[in-house]
C-alpha positions in Angstrom: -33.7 -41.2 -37.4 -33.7 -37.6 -36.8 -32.4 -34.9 -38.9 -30.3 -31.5 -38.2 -32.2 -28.8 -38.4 -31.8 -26.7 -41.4 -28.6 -24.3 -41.1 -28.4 -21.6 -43.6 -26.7 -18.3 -42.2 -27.2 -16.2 -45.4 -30.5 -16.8 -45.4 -32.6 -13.2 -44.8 -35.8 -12.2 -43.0 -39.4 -11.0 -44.7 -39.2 -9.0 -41.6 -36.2 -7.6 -40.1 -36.3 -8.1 -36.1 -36.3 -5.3 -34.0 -33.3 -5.2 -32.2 -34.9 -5.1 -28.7 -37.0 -8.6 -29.6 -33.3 -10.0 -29.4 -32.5 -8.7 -26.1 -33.8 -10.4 -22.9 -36.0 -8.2 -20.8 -34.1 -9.5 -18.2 -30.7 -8.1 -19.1 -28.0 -6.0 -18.0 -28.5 -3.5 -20.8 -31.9 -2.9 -20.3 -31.0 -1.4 -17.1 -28.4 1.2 -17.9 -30.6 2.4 -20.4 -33.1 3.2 -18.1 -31.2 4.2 -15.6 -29.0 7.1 -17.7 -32.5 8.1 -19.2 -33.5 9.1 -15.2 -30.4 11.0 -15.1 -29.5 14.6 -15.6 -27.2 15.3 -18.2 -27.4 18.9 -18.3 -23.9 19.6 -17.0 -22.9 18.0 -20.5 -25.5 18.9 -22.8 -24.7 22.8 -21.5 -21.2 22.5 -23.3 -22.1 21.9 -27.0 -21.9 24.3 -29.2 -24.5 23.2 -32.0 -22.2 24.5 -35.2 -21.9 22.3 -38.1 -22.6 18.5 -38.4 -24.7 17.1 -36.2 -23.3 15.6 -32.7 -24.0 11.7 -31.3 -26.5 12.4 -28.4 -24.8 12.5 -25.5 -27.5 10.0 -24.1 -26.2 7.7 -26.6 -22.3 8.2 -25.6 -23.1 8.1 -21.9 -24.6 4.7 -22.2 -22.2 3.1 -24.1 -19.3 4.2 -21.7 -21.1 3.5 -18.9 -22.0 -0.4 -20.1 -18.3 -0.4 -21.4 -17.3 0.1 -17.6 -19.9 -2.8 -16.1 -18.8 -5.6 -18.6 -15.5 -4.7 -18.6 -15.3 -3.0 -22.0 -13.2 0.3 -21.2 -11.2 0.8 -24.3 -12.5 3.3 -26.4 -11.7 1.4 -29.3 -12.8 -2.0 -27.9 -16.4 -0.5 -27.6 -15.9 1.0 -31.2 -15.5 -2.5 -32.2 -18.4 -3.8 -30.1 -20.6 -1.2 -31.4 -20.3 -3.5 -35.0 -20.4 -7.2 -33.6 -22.3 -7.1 -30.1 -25.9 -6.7 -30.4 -26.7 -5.1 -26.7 -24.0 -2.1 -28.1 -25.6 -2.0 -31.1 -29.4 -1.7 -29.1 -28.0 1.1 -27.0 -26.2 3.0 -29.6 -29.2 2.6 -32.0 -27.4 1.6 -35.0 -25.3 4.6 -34.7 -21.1 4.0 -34.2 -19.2 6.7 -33.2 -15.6 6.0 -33.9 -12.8 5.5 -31.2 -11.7 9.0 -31.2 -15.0 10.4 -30.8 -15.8 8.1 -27.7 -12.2 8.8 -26.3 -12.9 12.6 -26.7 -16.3 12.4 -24.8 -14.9 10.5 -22.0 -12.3 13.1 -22.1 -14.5 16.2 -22.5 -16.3 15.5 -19.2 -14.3 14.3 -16.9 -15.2 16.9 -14.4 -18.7 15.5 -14.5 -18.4 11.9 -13.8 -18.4 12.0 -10.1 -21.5 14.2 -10.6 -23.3 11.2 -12.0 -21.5 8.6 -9.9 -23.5 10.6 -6.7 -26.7 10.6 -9.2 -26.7 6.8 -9.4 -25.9 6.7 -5.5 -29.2 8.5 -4.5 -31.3 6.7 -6.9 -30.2 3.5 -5.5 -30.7 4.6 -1.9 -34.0 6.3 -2.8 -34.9 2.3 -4.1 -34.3 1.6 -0.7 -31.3 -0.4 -2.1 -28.6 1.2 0.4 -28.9 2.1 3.9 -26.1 3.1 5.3 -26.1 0.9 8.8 -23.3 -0.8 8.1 -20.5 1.1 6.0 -16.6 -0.9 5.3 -14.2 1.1 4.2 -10.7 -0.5 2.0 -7.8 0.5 -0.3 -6.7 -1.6 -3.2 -3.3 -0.5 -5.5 -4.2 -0.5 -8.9 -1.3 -0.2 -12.0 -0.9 3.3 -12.7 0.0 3.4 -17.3 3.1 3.8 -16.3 6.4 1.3 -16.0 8.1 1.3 -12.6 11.0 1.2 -14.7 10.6 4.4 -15.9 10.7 5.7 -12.0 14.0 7.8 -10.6 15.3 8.6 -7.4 16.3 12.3 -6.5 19.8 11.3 -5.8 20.0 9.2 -9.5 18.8 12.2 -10.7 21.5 14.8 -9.7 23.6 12.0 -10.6 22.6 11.8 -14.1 22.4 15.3 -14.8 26.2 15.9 -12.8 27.0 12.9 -15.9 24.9 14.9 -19.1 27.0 17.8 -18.0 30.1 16.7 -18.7 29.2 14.3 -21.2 27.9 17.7 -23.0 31.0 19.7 -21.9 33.4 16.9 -23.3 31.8 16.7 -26.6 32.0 20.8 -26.9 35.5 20.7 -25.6 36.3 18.1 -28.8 34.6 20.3 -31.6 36.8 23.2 -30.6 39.9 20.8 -30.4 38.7 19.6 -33.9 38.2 23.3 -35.0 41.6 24.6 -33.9 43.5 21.1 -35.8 41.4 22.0 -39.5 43.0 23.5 -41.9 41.5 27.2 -42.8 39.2 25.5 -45.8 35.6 25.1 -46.5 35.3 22.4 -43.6 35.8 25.2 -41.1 32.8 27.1 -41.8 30.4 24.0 -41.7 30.2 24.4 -37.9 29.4 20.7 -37.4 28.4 19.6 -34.0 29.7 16.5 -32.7 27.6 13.9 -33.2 25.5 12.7 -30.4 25.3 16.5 -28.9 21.8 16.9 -29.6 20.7 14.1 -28.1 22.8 14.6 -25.1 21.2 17.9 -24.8 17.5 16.8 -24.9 18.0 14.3 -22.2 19.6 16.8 -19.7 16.6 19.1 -20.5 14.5 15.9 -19.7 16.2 15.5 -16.6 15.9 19.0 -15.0 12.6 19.0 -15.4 12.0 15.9 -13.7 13.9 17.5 -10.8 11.9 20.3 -10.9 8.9 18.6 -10.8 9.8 16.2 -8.0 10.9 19.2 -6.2 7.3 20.5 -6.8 5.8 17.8 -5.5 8.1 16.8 -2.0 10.3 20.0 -1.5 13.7 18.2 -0.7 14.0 20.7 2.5 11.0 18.9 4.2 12.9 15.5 3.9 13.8 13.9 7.4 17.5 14.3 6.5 19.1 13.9 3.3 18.7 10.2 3.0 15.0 9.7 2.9 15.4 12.9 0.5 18.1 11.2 -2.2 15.3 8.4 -2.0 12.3 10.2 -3.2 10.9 8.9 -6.8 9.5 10.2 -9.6 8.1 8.7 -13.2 9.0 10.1 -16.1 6.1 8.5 -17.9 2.8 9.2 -15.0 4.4 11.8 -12.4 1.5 11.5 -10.5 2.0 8.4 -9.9 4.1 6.4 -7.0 5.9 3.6 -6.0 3.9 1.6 -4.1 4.2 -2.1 -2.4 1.3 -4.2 -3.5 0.2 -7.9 -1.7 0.6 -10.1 -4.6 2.9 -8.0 -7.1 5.6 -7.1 -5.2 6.5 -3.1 -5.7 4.5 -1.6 -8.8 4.3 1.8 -10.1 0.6 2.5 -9.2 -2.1 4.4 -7.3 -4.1 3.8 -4.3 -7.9 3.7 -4.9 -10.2 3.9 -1.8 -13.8 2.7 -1.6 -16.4 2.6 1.4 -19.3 -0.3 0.4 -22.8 -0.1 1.8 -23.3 -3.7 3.5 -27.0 -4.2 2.2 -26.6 -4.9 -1.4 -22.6 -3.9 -1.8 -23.1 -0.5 -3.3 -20.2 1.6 -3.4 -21.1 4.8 -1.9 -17.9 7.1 -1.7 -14.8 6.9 -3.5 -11.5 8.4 -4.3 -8.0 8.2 -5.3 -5.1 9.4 -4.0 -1.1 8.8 -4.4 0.5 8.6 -1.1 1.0 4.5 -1.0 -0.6 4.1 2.6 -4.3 4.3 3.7 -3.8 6.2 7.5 -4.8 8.9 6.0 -8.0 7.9 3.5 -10.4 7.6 6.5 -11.4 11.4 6.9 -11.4 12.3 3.3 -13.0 8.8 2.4 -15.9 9.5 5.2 -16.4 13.2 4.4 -17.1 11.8 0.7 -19.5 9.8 2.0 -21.4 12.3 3.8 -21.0 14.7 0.9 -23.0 12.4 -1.4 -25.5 11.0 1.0 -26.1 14.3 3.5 -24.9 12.2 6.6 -22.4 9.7 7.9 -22.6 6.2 8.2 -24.1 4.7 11.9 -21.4 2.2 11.8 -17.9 1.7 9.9 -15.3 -1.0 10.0 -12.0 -0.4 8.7 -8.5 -2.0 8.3 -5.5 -2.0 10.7 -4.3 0.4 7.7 -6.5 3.2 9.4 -5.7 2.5 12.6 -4.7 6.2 13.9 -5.1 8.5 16.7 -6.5 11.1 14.2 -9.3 8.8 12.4 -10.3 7.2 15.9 -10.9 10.9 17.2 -12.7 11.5 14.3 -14.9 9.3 14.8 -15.9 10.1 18.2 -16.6 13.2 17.5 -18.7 12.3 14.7 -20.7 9.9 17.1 -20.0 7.4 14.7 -20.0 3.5 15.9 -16.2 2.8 14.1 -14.7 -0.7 14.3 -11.1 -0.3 13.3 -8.7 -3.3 13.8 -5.9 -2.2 15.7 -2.1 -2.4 15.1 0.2 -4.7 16.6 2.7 -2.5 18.3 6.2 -3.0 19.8 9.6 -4.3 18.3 8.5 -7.3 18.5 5.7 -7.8 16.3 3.5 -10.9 15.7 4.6 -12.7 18.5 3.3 -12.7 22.3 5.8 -10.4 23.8 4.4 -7.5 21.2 3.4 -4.5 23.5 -0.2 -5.2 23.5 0.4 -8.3 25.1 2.0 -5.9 28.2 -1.3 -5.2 30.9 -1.4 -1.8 31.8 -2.3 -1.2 35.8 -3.7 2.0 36.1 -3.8 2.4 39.7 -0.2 1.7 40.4 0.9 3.0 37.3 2.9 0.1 35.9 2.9 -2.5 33.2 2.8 -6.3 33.4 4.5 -8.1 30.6 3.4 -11.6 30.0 5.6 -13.1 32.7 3.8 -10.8 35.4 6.8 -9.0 35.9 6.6 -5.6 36.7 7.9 -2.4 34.0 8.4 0.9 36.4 7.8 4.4 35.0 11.3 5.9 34.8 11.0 9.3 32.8 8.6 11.3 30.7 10.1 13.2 27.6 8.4 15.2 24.9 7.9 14.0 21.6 7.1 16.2 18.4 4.5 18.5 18.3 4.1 18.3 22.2 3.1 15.0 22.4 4.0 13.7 25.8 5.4 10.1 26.5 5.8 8.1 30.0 9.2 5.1 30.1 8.7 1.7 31.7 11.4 0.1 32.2 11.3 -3.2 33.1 12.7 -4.7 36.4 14.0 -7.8 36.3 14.4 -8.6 32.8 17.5 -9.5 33.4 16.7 -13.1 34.9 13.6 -13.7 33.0 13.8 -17.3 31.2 11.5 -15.3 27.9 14.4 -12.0 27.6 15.9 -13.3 24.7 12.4 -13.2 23.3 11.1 -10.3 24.4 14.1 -7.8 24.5 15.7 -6.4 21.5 18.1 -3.8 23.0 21.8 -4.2 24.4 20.9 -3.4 27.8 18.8 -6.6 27.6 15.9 -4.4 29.4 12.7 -3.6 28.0 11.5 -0.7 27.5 7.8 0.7 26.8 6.4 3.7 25.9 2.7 5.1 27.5 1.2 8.3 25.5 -2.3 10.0 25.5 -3.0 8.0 22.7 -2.5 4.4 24.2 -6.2 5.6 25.9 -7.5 5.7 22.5 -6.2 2.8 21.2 -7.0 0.7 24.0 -10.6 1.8 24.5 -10.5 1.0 20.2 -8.7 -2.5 20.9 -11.6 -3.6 23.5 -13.8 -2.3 21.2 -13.1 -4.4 18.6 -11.8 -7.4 20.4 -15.2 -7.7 22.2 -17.6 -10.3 21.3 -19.9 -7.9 19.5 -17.0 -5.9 18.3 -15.9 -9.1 17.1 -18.8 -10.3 15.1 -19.5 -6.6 13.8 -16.1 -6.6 12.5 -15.9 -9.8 10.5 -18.8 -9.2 8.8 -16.5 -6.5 6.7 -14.8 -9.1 4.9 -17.7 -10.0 3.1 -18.7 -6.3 2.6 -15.9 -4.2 0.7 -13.4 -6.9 -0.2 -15.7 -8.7 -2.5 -16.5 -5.5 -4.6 -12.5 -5.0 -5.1 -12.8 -8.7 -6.3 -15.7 -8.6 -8.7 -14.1 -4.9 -9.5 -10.8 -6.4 -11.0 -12.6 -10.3 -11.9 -15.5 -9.4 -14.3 -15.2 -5.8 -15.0 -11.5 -6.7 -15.6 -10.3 -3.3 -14.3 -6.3 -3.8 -12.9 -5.0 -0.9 -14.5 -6.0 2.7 -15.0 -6.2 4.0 -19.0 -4.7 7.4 -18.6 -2.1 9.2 -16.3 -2.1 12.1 -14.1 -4.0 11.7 -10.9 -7.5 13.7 -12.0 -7.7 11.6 -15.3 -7.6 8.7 -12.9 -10.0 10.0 -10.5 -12.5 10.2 -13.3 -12.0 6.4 -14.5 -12.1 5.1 -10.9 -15.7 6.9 -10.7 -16.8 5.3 -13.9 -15.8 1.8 -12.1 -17.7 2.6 -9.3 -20.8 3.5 -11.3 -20.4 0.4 -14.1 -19.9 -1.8 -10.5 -23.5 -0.1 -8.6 -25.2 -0.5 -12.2 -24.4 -4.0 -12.2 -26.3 -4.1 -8.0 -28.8 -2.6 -9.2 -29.5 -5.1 -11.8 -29.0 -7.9 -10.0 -31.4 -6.3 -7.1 -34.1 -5.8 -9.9 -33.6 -9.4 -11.7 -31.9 -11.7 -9.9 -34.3 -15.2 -9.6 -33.8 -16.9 -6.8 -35.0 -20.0 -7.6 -34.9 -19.9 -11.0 -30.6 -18.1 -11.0 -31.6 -16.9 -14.1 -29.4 -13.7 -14.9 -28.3 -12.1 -18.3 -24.9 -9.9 -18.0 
């Protein structure tokens, strides 16, 4: 019959293993330890001032955060506490352990020089040959800002609240001279006493004008639409920076938008930012100029979202000479149905629509819109006895109504684009290029919400993401088995 085999977990060594023999060779960690040894730290090194003890290596620190950030160990004391009980923290940090504060303060320290490194990682990569830059998708994802939505206020709440600490402050100062003028002329007099609750009152006014202030700062109630939209504006007392934003699964969260553009060979993220303005319309030309910033030229072909479906990124693009395939809005007041206005064919020789019935929509007027953009009117004619009007015409005239501008030329010539066979097949292969790195982003390294607040603190954490994310490609371009799927992460 066979025995256990002996288990005794006090029991020592003759010779005490070197670390490394415990380590796979084919494991995560032994990659970002090469890979930070290629790069140049310079821009952090430069800002020590070598005056009493001696500092951790910033080798050392650098490492540590950046394998925090591809397991999905981003807490500064988290990777304090794995620096005692993991071994592959304890390998890269050589037995040294920093404590939380002094991690927190590097990552801190040199914010300014993460992107730096981000773009150092991105050309090593492509000069492995591991990104090419053919095939470029671009997407948004909103991530939790460290901030409660809860803690969020409207302009018009605001002027409301502080109309309410004013006379809540002006009542209580009314009732301490009332009480002063019923005492007596004793030693309760001379206390000067305030009214309890004044204080308090006073700090949260203060609170209140500066969140004004600030909000006014950031969207000047004068540029508002009309008073409305400016009563409506928002702002956090906890992470200013941060909006209000709708999210797909969530509902409305206080959060930030984070933008990405994914190389389709091996899923490298190769440009990246983050911005507060809740839609992505106007991510394209900043996200793209990123690109080329890090990698000296554009893309030869993108595909993006209906979300960047715009006049101004389509031009853009031509311009560029770059091969874009961006899905194109559904347009018309009656959306997602088959009386939506891109269902309407355009004749270009008569000048006149068909809508789906092949009935006819005459131009009637052109007007000018804002900033001299002008627009031709169809009106349809015989709506009125048309078996599909109640379907297709939302206005009390029971007419419908269409609107022609320069930029239906560009969209169109987009929409055939993309609706196209080859359009087609080009476009669907972005779903398996950028929206699978947002999923392994927020699945394994665990990252759903950002660790600081303000929107450059955030910046910086979004890069180390990106980097922790490419580290983790480039280990699995290096070791990945494929017969044997043998990979250590």
């Amino acid at each position: 019959m066979a025995e256990f085999k002996p288990y005794i977990q006090e029991e020592g060594f003759l010779f005490p293993p070197h670390l490394s023999d415990l380590i796979p060779d084919n494991h995560l960690v032994r990659v970002v330890s090469e890979i930070v040894d290629q790069l140049d730290l310079s821009n952090i090194t430069k800002s020590y001032v070598f005056q009493g003890a001696e500092a951790y290596h910033p080798k050392m620190l650098t490492k540590i955060l950046f394998y925090g950030y591809a397991t999905g160990t981003m807490s500064s004391r988290k990777i304090a506490d794995k620096l005692a009980t993991d071994i592959t923290f304890m390998w890269l940090a050589a037995m040294q352990r920093p404590d939380f504060r002094t991690i927190s303060d590097f990552r801190k320290n040199h914010r300014p020089v993460v992107e730096d490194l981000f773009i150092q990682i991105v050309m090593l990569a492509k000069y492995m040959g591991l990104i090419s830059l053919g095939h470029v998708s671009l997407d948004g994802s909103k991530i939790n800002a460290n901030a409660s939505k809860h803690k969020a206020m409207s302009r018009g709440r605001l002027k409301q609240e502080i109309s309410k600490t004013r006379k809540d402050i002006n009542e209580l100062l009314d009732m301490a001279d009332q009480i002063d003028q019923e005492e007596d002329d004793d030693d309760k007099a001379n206390e000067n006493i305030l009214p309890s609750g004044l204080s308090s009152k006073k700090e949260r006014l203060e609170k209140l004008e500066q969140a004004l202030k600030d909000l006014n700062e950031q969207k000047p109630e004068e540029k508002a639409k009309n008073q409305k939209e400016a009563d409506k504006q928002q702002i956090n007392f906890i992470d200013k920076e941060s909006r209000i934003m709708l999210t797909r699964h969530h509902g409305v969260q206080q959060a930030y938008n984070g933008q990405i553009a994914v190389d389709e060979k091996y899923g490298f993220i190769v440009g990246a930012q983050l911005t507060n303005l809740p839609f992505d319309d106007q991510q394209l030309i900043p996200l793209l100029e990123h690109v080329e910033k890090i990698n000296g030229k554009l893309p030869d072909k993108i595909t993006a979202d209906t979300g960047y479906f715009t006049t101004t990124n389509i031009k853009f693009c031509n311009e560029k000479n770059l091969d874009a395939y961006i899905a194109p809005t559904r347009e018309g007041k009656s959306k997602n149905t088959s009386f939506d206005k891109t269902s309407f064919e355009y004749d270009s020789e008569n000048d006149i629509y068909l809508c789906p019935e092949q009935k006819k929509l005459m131009p009637t007027k052109t007007r000018t819109r804002k900033a001299g953009r002008r627009e031709r009117i169809y009106h349809g004619v015989d709506c009125l006895n048309c078996p599909s009007q109640p379907k297709c015409v939302k206005s009390k005239s029971g007419i419908r109504q269409v609107q022609r501008s320069e930029d239906d030329l560009i969209w169109e010539a987009m929409r055939t684009k993309v609706q196209s066979d080859e359009g087609h097949e080009i476009y669907r292969k972005r779903k398996g290029i950028v929206e699978p790195v947002w999923g392994q982003i927020k699945a394994i390294q665990g990252f759903r919400q950002f660790s600081f607040r303000g929107l450059k603190a955030n910046t910086a954490e979004l890069f180390l993401v990106a980097i922790g994310h490419n580290l983790r490609k480039i280990f699995l371009s290096l070791f990945q088995r494929v017969n044997e799927g043998i990979l250590c992460c």
